[in-house]
Every structure is written in C-alpha cells, then in structure tokens.
N, C-alpha and C positions, 0 to 999 in steps of 0.2 A: 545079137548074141549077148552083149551086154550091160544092156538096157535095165535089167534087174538090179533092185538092192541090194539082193543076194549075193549076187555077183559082185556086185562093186565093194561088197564088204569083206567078201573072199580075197580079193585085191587086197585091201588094207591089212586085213590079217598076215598075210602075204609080207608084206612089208614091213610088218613089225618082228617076222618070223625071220626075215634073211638080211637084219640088220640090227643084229644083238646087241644090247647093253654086258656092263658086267654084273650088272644086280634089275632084281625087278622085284617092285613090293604092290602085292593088290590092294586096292583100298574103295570097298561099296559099288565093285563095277568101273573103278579109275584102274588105269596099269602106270605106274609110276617107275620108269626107268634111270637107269644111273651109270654111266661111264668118264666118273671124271673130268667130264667138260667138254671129252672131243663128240662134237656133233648135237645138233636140236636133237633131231629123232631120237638121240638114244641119252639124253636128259632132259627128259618134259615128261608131264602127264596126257598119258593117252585116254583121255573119258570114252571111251567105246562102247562098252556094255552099261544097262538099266541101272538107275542110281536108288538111292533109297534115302539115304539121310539127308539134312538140310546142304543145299549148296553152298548156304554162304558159310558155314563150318566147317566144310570140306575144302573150301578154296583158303580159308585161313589155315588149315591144317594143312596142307598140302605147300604153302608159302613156308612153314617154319621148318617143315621135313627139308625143300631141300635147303632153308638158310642155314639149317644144320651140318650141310655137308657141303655149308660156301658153293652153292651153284643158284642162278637166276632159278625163278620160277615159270617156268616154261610150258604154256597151255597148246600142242597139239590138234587145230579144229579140223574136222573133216565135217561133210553130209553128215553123218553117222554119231556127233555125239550124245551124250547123255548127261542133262537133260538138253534139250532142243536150244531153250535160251542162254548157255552157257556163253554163247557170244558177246550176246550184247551184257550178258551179267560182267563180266571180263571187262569188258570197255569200260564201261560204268565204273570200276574200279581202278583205271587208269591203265590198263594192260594194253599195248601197242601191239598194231599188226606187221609182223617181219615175214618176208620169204614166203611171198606168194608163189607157191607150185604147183603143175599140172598134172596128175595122174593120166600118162597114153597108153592104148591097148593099141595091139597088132597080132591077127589071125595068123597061123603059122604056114598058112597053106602059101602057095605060088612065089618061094622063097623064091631070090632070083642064086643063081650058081656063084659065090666069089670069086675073087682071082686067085691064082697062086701064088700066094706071099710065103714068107715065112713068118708064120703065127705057130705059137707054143699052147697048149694048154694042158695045166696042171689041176687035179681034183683034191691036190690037197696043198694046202698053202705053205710056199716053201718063200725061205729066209732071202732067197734073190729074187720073187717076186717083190716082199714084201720090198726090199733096199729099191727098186724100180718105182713103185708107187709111191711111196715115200719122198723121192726124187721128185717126178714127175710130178706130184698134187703134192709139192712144198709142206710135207708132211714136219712137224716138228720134232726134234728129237724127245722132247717129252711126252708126246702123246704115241710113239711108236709101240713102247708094249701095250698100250690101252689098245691102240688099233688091233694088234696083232692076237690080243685075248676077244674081241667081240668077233676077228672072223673063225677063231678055233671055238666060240660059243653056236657058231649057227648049226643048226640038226637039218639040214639037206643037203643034198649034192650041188658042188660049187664047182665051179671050173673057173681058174685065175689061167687068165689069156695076155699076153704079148705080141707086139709084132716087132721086127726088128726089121733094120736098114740097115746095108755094109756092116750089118754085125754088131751094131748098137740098139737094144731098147727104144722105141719111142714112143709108145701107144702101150698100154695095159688098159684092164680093166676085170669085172667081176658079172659072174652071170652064177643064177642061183636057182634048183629047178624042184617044184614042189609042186602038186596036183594036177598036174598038166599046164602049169605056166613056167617060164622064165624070166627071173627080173635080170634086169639089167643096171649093176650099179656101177659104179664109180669109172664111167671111163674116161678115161683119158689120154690126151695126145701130145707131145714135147710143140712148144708153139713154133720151133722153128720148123716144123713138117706139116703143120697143117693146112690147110686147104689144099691138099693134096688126093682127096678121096681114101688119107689109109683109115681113119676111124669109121667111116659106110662099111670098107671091108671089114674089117677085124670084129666090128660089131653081127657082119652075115655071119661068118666062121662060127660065133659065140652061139649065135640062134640057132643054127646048122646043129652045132653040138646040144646043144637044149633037145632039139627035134630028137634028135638021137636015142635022148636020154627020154623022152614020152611028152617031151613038153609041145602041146598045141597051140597056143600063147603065148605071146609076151608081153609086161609089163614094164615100165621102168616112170622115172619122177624127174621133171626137167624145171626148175628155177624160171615162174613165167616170163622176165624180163631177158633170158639168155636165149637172146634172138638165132646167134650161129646155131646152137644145138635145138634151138628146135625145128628150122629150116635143114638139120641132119634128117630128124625122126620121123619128121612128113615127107622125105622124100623116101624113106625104107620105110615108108606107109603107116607108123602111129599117129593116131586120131586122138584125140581128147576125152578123157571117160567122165572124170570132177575134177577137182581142185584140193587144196587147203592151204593151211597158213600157219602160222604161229599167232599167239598172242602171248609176251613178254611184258613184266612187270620189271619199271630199272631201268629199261633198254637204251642203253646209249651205242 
C-alpha cells in the first residue's frame, strides 16, 4: 500500500503540514521554515519540490537567511530531495549528519480495543494541556508561546490527549488527522510510570479517535537510536516506510 513515491511523499507533506513553523519563506522549490529555534523540523530548509537555480547559490543564500535571524542552517534530507545530490553537495561543504529518523506507517484496520483508562481528548488546544506538556517534555519557559503559536498555526483537526493516574497527568501527546492519515506527535509519558503499558494505550485511544475522524492510517517519526519507542511502535504494528536526517553546518 505504501510502496509508492507518491505515497511516501504524501507522508512528508503530512509532516510538514501538522508540525507548523511560525513563518515560511519559498525559495526555487526550497520551503524554508522559521520558529525561533524550538525544533529542527520547523528551522531548516525543506528542498522537496524541483529546483532551478545554481545549488551552490542557493545553499549560500539559504546559510545567510537564516544567520540573519541567528539560527544554524539546518538542511532537512529526505528520499525526495531536490536536487538528488544535495547530500553529498552538504557534506562537501562540511554539513554533519544529526538525528537519524524513521518514518513508520500502520494500516488502521484490526485496531486492537484499549482499556478503560482515563484518557481526555481535546480538538482544540487548551492552556492545561499545553502546562502538561511543557512539564512532561521539560518544555522551556522560553520557547512555550513559540510552541503554543505553531500548534494554533496547524489547519487540520487535532486531538491533544492525556491520561491520568489517581488524578495526575502522566502521559500526553498530539494526533493530527488530514486525508485519511493520523500522525502521531509528541508523545509522551512522566518517566516514573512508564513501562507500565500506559503510552501502547493512550496511543490506541488516539488512533481509535483518528479512525473516527476518517483516518485509515497512521503515521508518526521516531529518532532511530530510541530503541524503547521503537520496540513501542512495532509492537502496535508500525513498520518502516524511509528515513531522513538532518545535515547542520556549526553543529556542536
């Protein structure tokens, strides 16, 4: 099912769709994103679409933009970029590879039932989720309204989920639902609860509600060295679709 490049570019699309910057500037088929500093994804250049002009004056132009606005220059590689040798052009130039991760797909069909916990979920993002996540993913105080403008920036339906214990918070996380998929971001669990099977639940619940909502799929993006979560995502059945990386100029 999704064997296609099409498909797996719908994917990407996907992911740049439900994980907003606060600014976006095109530049010859480059999508150049900007939020301040919190997160790769949403400051680097996305080369995804057909290029035209010289690369090496795009990749100088694209260094000064963002030293302009004091952030690393941050190259986005997927299958998919443009032009093909963008890679090894970056290397060449001294650009290091950071945060190799895995794009996983999972069919929506033969969900298994979850338990009955007490899980919340909200479709529009409210100020005690956000104080939860914040918490929970040692959010800084400086980057809280950036976070809180790029999830009021995303145009699909969201569902911000919780689950709570004797009446505490432990787990959160984001599911986001757009053409028939659901991604799945940021979840998370308070480390003194976990390996306890609540993020497998909280995460059915989240799919459960996607389904709801038309979603046949889901997608989400796991860090390839973060062995726990991904021994999560294969046991609720995500497979490996591609990869990518960053490549960083500077990178200490």
């Amino acid at each position: 099912m999704y064997a296609t490049e099409n498909k797996l570019r719908l994917i990407e699309e996907l992911t740049l769709n439900h994980w907003q910057p606060l600014s976006t500037s095109l530049y010859d088929g480059w999508v150049l994103r900007f939020a301040k500093g919190y997160s790769k994804r949403a400051n680097s250049v996305q080369p995804f679409y057909p290029s035209t002009l010289d690369v090496h004056e795009k990749i100088k132009a694209c260094e000064n933009i963002y030293s302009s606005n004091q952030l690393n220059t941050i190259f986005k590689m997927t299958p998919f970029v443009q032009p093909e040798e963008l890679d090894q052009l970056l290397q060449d130039k001294g650009y290091v590879v950071v945060d190799r991760t895995l794009v996983q797909l999972r069919d929506l069909k033969d969900l298994k039932v979850p338990e009955h916990l007490h899980i919340h979920i909200e479709e529009q993002l409210t100020e005690e989720w956000l104080n939860h996540f914040c918490r929970l993913n040692a959010v800084s105080e400086a980057f809280r309204a950036t976070m809180a403008q790029m999830l009021f920036n995303v145009r699909a339906m969201t569902g911000f989920i919780t689950l709570s214990v004797d009446g505490c918070i432990v787990a959160c996380g984001l599911g986001v639902v757009e053409r028939g998929f659901i991604g799945l971001h940021d979840i998370i669990t308070d480390p003194d609860y976990r390996n306890r099977g609540l993020a497998e639940q909280m995460i059915l619940h989240l799919l459960h509600w996607g389904k709801s909502h038309g979603a046949t799929s889901s997608y989400l993006q796991v860090v390839e060295g973060n062995a726990a979560a991904r021994r999560l995502y294969a046991k609720l059945g995500y497979t490996d679709a591609y990869s990518y990386w960053y490549r960083v100029k500077n990178y200490t």
